[in-house]
DSSP file (Angstrom, degrees, kcal/mol; ACC not computed):
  #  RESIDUE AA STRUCTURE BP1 BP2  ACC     N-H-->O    O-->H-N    N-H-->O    O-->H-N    TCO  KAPPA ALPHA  PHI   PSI    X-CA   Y-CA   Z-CA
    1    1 A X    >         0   0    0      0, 0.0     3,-0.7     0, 0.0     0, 0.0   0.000 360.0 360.0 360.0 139.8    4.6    5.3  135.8
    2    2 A X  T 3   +     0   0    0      1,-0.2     3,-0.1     3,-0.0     4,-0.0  -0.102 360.0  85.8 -69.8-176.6    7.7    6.2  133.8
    3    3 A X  T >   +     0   0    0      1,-0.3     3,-1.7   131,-0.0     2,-0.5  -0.037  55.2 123.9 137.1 -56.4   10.5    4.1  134.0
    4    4 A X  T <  S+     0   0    0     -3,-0.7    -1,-0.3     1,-0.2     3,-0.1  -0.435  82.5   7.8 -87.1 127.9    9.6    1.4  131.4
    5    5 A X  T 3  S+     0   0    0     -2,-0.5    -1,-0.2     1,-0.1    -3,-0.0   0.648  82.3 160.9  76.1  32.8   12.1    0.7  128.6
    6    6 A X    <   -     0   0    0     -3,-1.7     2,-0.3     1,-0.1    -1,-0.1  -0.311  39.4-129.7 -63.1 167.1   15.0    3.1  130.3
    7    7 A X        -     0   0    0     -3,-0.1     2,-0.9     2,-0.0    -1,-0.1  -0.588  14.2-101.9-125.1-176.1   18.0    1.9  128.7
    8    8 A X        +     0   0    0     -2,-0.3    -2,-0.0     1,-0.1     0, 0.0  -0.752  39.3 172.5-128.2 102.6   21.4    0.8  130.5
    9    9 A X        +     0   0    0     -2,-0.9     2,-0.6     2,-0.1   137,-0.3  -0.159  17.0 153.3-118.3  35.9   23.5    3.6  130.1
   10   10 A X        +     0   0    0    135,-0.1     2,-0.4     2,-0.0   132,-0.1  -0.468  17.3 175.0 -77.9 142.5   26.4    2.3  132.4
   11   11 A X        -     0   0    0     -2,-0.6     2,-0.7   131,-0.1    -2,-0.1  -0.967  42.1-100.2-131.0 131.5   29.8    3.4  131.7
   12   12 A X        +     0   0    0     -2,-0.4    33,-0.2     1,-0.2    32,-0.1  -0.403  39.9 178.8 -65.0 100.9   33.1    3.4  132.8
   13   13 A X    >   +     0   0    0     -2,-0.7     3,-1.4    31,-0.5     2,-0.5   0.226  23.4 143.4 -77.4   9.4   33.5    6.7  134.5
   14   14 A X  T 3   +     0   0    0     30,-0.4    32,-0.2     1,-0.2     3,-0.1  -0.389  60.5  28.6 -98.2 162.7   36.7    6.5  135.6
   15   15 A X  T 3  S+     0   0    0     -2,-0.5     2,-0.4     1,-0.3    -1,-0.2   0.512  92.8 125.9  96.2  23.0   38.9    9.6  135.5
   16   16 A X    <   -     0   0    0     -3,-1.4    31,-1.5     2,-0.0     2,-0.5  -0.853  53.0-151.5-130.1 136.6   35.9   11.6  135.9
   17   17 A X  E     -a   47   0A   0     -2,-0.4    55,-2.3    29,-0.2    56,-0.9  -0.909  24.3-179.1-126.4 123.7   35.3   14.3  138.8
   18   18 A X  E     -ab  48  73A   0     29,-1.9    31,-0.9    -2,-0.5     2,-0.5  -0.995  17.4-157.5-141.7 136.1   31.5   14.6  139.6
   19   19 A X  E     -ab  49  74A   0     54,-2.4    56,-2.2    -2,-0.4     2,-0.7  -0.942  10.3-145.0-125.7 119.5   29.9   16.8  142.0
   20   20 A X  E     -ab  50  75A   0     29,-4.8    31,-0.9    -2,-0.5     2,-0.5  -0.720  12.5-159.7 -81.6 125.4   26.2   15.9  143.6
   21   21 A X  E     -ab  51  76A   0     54,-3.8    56,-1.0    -2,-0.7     2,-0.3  -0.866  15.5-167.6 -82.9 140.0   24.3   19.1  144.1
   22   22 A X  E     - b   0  77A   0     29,-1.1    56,-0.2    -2,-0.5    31,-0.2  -0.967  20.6-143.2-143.4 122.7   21.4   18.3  146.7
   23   23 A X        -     0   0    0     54,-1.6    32,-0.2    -2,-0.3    31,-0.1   0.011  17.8-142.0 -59.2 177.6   18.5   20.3  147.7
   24   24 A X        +     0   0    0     30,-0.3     3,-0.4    28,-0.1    31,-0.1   0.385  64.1 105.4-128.1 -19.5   17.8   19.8  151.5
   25   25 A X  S   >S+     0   0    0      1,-0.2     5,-0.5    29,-0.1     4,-0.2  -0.086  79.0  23.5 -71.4 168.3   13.9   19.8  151.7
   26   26 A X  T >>5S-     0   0    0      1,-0.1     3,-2.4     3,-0.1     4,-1.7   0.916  76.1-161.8  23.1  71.4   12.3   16.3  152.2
   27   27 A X  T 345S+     0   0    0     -3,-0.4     5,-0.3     1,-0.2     4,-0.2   0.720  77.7  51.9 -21.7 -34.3   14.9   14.3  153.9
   28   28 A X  T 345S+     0   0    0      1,-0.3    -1,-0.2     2,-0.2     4,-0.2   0.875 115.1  41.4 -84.8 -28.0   14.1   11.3  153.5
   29   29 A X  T <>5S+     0   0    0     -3,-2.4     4,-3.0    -4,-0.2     5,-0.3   0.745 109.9  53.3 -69.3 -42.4   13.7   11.4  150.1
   30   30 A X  H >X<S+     0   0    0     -4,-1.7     3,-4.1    -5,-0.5     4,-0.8   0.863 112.7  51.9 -61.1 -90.1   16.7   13.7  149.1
   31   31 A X  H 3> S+     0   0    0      1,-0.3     4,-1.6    -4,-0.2    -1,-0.2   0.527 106.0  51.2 -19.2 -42.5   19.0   10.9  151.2
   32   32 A X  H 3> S+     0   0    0     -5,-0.3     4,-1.3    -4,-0.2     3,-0.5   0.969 113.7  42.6 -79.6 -33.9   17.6    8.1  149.4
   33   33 A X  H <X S+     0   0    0     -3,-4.1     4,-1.8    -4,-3.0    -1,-0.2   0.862 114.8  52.4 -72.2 -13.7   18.4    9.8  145.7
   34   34 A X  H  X S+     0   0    0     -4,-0.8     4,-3.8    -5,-0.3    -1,-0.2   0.891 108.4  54.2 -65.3 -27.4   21.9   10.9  147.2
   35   35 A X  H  X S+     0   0    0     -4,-1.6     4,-2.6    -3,-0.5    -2,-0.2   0.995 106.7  47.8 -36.1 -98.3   21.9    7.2  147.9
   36   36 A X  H  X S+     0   0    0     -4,-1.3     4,-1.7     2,-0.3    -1,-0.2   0.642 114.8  47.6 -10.8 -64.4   21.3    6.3  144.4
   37   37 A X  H  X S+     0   0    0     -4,-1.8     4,-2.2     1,-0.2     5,-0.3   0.986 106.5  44.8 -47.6 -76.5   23.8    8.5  143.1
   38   38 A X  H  X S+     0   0    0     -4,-3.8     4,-1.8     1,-0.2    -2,-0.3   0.720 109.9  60.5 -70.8  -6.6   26.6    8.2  144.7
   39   39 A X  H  X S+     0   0    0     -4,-2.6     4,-2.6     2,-0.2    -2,-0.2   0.976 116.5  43.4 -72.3 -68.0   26.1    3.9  144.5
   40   40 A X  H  X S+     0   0    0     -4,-1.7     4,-2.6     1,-0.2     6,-0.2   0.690 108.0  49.0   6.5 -72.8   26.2    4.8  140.8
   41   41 A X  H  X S+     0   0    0     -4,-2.2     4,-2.7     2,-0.2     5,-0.2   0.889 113.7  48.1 -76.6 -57.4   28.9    7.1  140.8
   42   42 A X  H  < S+     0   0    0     -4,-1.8     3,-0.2    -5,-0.3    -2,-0.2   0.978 109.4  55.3 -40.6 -59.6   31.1    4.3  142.9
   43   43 A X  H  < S+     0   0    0     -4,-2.6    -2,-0.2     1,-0.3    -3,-0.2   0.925 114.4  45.9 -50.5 -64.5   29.8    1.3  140.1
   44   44 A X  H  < S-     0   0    0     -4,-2.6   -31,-0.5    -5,-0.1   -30,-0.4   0.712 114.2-114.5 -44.5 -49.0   31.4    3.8  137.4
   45   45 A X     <  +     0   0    0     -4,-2.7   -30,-0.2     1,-0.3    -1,-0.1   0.080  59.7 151.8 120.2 -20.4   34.6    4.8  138.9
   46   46 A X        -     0   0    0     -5,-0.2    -1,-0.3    -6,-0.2   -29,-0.2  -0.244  45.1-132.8 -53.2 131.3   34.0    8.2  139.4
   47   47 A X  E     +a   17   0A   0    -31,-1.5   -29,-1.9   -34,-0.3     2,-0.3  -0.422  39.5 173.4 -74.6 152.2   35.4   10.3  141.7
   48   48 A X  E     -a   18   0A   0    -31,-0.2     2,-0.2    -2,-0.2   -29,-0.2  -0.995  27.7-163.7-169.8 150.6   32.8   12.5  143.6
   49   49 A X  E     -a   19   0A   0    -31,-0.9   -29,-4.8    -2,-0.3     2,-0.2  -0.717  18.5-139.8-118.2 157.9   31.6   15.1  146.3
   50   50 A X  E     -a   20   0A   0     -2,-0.2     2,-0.3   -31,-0.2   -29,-0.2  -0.750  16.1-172.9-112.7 167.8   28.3   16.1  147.7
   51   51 A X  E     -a   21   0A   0    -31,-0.9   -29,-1.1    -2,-0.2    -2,-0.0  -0.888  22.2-129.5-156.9 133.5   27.7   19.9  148.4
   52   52 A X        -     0   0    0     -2,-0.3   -30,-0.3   -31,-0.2     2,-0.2   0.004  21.2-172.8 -50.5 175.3   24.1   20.9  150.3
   53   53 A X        -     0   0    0    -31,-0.2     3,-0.1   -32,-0.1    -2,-0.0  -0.762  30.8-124.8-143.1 173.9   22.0   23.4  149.0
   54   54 A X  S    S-     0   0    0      1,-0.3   -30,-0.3    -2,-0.2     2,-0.2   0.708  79.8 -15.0-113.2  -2.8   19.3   24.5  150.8
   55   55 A X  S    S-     0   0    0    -32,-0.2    -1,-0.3   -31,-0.1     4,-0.2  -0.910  75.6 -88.7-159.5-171.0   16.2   23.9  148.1
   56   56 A X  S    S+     0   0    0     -2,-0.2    39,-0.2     2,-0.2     4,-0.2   0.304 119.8  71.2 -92.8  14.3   15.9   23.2  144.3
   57   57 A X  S >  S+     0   0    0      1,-0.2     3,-0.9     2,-0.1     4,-0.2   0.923  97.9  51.1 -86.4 -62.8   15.8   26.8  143.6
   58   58 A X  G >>>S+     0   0    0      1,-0.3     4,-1.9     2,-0.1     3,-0.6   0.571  84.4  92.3   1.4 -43.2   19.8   26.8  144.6
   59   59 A X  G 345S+     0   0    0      1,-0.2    -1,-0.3    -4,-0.2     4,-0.2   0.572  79.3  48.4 -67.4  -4.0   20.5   24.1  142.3
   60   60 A X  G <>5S+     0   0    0     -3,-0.9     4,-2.7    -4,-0.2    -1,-0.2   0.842 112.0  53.7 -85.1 -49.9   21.6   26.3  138.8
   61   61 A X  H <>5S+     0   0    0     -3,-0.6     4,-1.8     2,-0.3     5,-0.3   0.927 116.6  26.5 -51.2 -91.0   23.7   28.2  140.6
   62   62 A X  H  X5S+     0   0    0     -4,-1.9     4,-1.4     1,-0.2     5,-0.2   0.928 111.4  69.5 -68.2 -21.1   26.2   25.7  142.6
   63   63 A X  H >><S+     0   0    0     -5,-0.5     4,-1.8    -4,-0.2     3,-0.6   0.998 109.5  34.5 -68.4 -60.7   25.6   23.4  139.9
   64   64 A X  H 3X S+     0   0    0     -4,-2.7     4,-0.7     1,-0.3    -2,-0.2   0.564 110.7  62.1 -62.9 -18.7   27.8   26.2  137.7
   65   65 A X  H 3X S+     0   0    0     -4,-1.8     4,-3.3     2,-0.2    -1,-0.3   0.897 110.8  37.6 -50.9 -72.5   29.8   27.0  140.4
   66   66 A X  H <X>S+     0   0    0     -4,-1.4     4,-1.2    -3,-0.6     5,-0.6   0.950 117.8  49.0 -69.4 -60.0   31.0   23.2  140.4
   67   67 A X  H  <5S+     0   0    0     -4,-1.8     3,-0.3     1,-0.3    -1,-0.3   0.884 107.2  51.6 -71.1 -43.1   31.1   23.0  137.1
   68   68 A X  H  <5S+     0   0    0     -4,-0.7    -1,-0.3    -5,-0.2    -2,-0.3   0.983 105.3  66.3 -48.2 -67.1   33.1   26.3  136.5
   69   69 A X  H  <5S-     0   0    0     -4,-3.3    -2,-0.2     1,-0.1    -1,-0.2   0.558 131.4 -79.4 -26.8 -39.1   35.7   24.8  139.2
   70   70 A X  T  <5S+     0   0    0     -4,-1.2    -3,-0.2    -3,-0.3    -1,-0.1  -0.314  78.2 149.1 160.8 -59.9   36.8   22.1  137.3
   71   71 A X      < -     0   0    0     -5,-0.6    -1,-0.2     1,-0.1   -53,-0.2   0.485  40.2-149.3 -23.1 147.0   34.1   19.3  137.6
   72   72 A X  S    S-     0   0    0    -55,-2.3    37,-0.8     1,-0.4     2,-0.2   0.694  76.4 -11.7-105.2 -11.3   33.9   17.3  134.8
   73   73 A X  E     -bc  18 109A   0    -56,-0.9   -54,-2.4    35,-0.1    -1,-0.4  -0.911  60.0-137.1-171.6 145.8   30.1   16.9  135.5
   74   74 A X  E     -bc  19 110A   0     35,-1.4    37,-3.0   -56,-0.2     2,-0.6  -0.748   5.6-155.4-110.3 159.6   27.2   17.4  138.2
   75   75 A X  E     -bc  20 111A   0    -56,-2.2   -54,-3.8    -2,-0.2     2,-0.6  -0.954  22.1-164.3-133.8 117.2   24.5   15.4  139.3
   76   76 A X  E     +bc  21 112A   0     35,-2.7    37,-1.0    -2,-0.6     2,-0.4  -0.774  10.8 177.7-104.6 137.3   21.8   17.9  140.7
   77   77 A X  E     +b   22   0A   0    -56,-1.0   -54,-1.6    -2,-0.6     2,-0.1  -0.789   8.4 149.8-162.0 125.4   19.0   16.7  142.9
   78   78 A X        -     0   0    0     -2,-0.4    37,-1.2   -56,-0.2     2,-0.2  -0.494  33.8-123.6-130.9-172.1   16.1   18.2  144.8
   79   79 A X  E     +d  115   0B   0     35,-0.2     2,-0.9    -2,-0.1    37,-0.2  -0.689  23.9 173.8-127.7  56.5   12.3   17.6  146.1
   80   80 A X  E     -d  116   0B   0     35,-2.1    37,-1.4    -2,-0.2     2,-0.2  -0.723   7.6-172.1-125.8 142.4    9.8   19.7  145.1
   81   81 A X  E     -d  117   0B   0     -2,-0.9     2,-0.5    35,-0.3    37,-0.2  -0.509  33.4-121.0 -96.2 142.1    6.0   18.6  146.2
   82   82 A X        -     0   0    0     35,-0.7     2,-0.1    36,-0.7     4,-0.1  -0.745  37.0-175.3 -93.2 128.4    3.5   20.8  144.7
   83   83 A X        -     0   0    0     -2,-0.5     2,-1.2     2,-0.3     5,-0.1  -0.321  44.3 -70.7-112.0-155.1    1.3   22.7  147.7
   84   84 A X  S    S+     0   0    0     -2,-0.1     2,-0.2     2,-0.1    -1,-0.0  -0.741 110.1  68.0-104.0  79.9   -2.0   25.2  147.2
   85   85 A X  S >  S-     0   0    0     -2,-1.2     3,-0.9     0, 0.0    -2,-0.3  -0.735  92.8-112.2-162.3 169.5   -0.3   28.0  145.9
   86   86 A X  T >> S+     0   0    0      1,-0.3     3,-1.3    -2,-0.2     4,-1.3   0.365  90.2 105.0 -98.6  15.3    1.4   28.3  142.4
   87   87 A X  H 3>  +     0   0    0      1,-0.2     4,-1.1     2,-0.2    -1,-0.3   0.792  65.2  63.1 -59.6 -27.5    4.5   28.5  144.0
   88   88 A X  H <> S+     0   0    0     -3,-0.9     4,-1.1     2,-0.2    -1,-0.2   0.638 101.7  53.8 -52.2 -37.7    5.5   24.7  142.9
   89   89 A X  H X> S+     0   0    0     -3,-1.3     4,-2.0     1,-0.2     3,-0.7   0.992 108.2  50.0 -87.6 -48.1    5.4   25.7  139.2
   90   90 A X  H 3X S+     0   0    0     -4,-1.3     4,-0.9     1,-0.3    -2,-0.2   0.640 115.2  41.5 -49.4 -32.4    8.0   28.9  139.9
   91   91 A X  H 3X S+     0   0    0     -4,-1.1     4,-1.7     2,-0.2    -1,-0.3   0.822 114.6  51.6 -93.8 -25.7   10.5   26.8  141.7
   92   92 A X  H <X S+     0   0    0     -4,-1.1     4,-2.3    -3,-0.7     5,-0.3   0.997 119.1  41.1 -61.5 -86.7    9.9   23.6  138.9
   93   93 A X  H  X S+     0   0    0     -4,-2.0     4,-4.6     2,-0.2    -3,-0.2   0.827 117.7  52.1 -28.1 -66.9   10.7   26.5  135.8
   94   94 A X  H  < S+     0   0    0     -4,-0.9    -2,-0.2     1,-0.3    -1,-0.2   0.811 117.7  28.2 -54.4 -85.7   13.2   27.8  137.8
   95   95 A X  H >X S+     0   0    0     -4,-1.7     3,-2.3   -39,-0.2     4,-1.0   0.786 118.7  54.9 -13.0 -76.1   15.2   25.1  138.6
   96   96 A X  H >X S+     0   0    0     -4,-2.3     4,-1.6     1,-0.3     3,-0.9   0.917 117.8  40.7 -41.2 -57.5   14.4   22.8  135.1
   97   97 A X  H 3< S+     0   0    0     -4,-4.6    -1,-0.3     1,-0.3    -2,-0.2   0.048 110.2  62.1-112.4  41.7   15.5   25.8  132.9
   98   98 A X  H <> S+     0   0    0     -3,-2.3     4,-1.5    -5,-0.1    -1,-0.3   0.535 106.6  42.3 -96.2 -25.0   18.4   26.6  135.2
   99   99 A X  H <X S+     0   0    0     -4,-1.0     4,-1.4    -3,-0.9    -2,-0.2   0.677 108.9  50.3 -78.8 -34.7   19.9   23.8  134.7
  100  100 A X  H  < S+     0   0    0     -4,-1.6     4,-0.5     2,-0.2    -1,-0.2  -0.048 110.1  58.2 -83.8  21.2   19.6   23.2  131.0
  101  101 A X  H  > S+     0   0    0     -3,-0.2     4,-1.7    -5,-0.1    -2,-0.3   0.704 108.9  49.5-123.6 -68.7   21.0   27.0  131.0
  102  102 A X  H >X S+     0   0    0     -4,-1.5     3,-2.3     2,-0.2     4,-1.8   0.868 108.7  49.2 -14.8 -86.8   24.2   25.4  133.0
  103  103 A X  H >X>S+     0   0    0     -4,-1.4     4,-3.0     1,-0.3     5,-1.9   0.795 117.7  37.3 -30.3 -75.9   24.8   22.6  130.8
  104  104 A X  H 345S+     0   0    0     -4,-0.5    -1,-0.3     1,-0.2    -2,-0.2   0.664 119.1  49.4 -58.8  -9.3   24.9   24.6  127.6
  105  105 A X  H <<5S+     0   0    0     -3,-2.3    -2,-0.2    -4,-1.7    -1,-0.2   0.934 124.1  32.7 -77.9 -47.2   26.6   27.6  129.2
  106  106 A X  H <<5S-     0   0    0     -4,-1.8    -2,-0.2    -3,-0.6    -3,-0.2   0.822  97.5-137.7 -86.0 -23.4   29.1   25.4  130.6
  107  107 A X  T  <5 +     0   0    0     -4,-3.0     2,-0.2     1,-0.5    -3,-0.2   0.571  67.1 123.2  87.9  25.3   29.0   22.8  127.7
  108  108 A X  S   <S-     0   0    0     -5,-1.9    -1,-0.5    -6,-0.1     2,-0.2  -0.593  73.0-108.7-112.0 167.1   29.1   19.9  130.8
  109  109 A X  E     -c   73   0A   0    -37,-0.8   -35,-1.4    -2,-0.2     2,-0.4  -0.593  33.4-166.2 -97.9 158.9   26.6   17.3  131.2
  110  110 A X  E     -c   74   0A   0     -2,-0.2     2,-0.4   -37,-0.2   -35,-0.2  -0.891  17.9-140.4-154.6 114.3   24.0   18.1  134.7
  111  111 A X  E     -c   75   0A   0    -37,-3.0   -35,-2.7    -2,-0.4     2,-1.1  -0.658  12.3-139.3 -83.0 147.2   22.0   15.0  135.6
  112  112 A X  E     +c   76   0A   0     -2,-0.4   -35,-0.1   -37,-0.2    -1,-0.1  -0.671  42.7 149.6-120.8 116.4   18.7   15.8  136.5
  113  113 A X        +     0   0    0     -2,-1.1    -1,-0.1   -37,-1.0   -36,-0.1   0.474  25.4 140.9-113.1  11.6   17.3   14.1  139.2
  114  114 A X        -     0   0    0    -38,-0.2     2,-0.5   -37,-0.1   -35,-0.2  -0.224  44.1-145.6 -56.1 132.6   15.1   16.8  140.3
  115  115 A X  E     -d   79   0B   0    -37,-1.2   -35,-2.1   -34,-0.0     2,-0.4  -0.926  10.7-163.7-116.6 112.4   12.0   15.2  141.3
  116  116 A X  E     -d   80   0B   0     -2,-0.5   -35,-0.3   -37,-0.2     2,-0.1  -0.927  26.7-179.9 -46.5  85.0    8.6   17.4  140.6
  117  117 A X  E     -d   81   0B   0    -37,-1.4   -35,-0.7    -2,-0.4     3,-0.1  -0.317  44.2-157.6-129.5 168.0    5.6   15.7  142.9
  118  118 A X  S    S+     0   0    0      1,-0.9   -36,-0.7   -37,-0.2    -1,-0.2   0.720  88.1   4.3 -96.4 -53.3    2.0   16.2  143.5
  119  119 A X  S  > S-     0   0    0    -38,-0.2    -1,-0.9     1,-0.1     4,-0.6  -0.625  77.4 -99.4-132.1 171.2    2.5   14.2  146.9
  120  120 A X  H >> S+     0   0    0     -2,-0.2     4,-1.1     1,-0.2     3,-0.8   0.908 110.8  66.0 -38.4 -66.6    5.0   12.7  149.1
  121  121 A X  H >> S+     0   0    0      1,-0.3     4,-2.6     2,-0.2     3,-1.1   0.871  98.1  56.3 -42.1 -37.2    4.2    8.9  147.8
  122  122 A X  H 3> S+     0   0    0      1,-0.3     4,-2.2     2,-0.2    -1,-0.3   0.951 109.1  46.8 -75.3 -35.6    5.6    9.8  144.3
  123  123 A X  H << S+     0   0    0     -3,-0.8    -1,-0.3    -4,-0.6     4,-0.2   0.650 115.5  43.6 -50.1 -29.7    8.9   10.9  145.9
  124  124 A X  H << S+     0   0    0     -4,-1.1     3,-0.4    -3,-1.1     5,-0.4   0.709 110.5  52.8-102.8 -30.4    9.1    8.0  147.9
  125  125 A X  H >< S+     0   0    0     -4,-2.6     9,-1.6    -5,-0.3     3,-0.6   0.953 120.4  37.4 -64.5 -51.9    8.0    5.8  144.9
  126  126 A X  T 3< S+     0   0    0     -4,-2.2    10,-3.0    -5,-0.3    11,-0.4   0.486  98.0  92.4 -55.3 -20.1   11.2    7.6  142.8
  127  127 A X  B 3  S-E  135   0C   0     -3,-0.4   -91,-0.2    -4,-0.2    -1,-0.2   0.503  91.0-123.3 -92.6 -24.5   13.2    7.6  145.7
  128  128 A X    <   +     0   0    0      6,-2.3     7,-0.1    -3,-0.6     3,-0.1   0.303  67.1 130.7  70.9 -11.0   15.4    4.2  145.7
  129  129 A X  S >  S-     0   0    0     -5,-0.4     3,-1.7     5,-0.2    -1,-0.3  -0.308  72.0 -64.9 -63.4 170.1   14.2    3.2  148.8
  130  130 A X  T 3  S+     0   0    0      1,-0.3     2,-0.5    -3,-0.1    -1,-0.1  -0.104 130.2  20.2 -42.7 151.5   12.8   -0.3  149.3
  131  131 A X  T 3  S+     0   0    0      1,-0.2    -1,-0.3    -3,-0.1    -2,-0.1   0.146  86.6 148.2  79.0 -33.8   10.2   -0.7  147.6
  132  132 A X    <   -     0   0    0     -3,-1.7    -6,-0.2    -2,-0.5    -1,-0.2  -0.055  41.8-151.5   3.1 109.7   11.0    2.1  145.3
  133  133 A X  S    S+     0   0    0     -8,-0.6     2,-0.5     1,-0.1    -7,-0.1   0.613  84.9  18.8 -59.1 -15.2    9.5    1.4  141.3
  134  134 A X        -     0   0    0     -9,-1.6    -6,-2.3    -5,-0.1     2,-0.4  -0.955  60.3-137.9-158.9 158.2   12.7    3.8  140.5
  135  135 A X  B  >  +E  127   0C   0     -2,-0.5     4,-4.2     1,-0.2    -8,-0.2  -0.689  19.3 172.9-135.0  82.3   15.9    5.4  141.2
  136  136 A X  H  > S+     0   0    0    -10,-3.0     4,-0.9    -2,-0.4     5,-0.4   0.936  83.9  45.3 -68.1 -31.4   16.0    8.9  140.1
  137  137 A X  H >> S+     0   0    0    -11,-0.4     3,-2.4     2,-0.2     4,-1.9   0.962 112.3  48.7 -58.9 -53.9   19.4    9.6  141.7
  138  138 A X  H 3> S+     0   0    0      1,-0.4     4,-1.2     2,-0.2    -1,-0.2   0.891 115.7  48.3 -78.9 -43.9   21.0    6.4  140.5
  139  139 A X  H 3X S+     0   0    0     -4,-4.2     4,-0.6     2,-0.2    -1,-0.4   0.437 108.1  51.3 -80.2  -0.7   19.6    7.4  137.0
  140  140 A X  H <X S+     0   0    0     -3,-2.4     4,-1.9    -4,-0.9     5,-0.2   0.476 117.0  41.5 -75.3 -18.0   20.7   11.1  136.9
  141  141 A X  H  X S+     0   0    0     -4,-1.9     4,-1.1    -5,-0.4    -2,-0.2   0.763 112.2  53.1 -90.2  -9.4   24.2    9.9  137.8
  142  142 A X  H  X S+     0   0    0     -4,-1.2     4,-2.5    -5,-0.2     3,-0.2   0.971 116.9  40.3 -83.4 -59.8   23.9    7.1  135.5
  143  143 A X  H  X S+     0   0    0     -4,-0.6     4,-1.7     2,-0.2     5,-0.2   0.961 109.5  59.5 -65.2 -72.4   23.0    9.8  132.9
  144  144 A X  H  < S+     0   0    0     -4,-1.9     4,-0.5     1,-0.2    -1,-0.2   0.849 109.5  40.3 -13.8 -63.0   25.5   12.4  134.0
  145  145 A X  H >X S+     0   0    0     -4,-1.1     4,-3.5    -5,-0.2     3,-2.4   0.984 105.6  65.9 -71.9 -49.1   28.6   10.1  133.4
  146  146 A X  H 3X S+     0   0    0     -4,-2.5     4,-1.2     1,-0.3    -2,-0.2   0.753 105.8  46.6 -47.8 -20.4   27.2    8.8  130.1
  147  147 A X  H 3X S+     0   0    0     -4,-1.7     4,-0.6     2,-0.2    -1,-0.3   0.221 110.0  47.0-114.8  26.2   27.5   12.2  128.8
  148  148 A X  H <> S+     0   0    0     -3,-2.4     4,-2.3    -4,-0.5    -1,-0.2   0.411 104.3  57.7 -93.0  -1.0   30.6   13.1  129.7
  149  149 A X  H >X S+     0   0    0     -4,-3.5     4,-1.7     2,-0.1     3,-0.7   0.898 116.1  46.5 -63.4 -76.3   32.2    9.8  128.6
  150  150 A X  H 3X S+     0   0    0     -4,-1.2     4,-0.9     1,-0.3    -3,-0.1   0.544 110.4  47.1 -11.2 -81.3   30.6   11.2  125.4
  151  151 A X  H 3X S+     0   0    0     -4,-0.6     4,-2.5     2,-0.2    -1,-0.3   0.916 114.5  47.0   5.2 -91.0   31.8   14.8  125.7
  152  152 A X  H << S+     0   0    0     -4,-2.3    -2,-0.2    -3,-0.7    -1,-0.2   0.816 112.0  53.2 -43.6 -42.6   35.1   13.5  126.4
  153  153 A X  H  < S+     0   0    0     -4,-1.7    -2,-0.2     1,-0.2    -3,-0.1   0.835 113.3  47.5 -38.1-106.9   34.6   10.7  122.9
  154  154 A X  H  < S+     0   0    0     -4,-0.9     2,-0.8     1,-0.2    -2,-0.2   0.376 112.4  43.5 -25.2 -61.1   33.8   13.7  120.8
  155  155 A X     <        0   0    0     -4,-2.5    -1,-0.2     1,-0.3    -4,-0.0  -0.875 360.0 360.0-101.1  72.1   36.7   16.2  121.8
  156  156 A X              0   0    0     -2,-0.8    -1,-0.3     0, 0.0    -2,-0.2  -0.593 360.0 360.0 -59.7 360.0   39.6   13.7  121.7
């Protein structure tokens, strides 16, 4: 499982305006990476909002939205389980290269917590819950702020 040798890319985030994008499919999972995030986003000092979406196809979209608005950065995070039809790969593309289409458009950082799955268990494994090997939310918001302290470094 990935995970091993992630680096510790906490930062002082504060003065930093951060918006979680969140998919709505698999509850239980989304909640625990919103979880994850916004505990993050608190450790750092950033201020932050959550905004629904209703899947990960949504997230490029509000993610620019946000970002457009003001935000100094987003942390987008969705669920999607691959099922029997190739539908899995079209919402994955979609998403994945919507988002890196954000970033550079907007020239803002978008952490990517999007979680890609075969099954349930891997989500749940990723999730932050107990038990959890990993915390993709806490590690796209972790990521998120590190590159807009950056950002901000560079253009000062």
């Amino acid at each position: 499982m990935s995970g091993a040798g992630s680096p510790d890319i906490s930062v002082d985030g504060s003065g930093l305006d951060v918006v979680i994008v969140a998919g709505s499919w698999h509850e239980t999972i989304s909640e625990a990476l919103i979880a994850g995030a916004t505990a993050a986003l608190d450790e750092a000092g950033a201020s932050h909002r959550l905004v629904r979406v209703p899947g990960s196809f949504e997230l490029p979209v509000v993610s620019k939205a946000a970002l457009e608005a003001g935000a100094d950065a987003v942390v987008a995070l969705g669920v999607i389980i691959r099922g029997g039809t190739p539908h899995f790969e079209y919402v994955s593309a979609a998403a994945t290269d919507g988002l890196t289409r954000v970033a550079l458009d907007t020239g803002k950082p978008v952490g990517f917590g999007v979680l890609t799955l075969d099954d349930e268990q891997q989500g749940l494994d990723r999730s932050g819950l107990p038990g959890s090997k990993e915390d993709k939310g806490r590690e796209a918001a972790e990521a998120a702020v590190a590159t807009a302290v950056a950002l901000r470094a560079l253009r000062s």
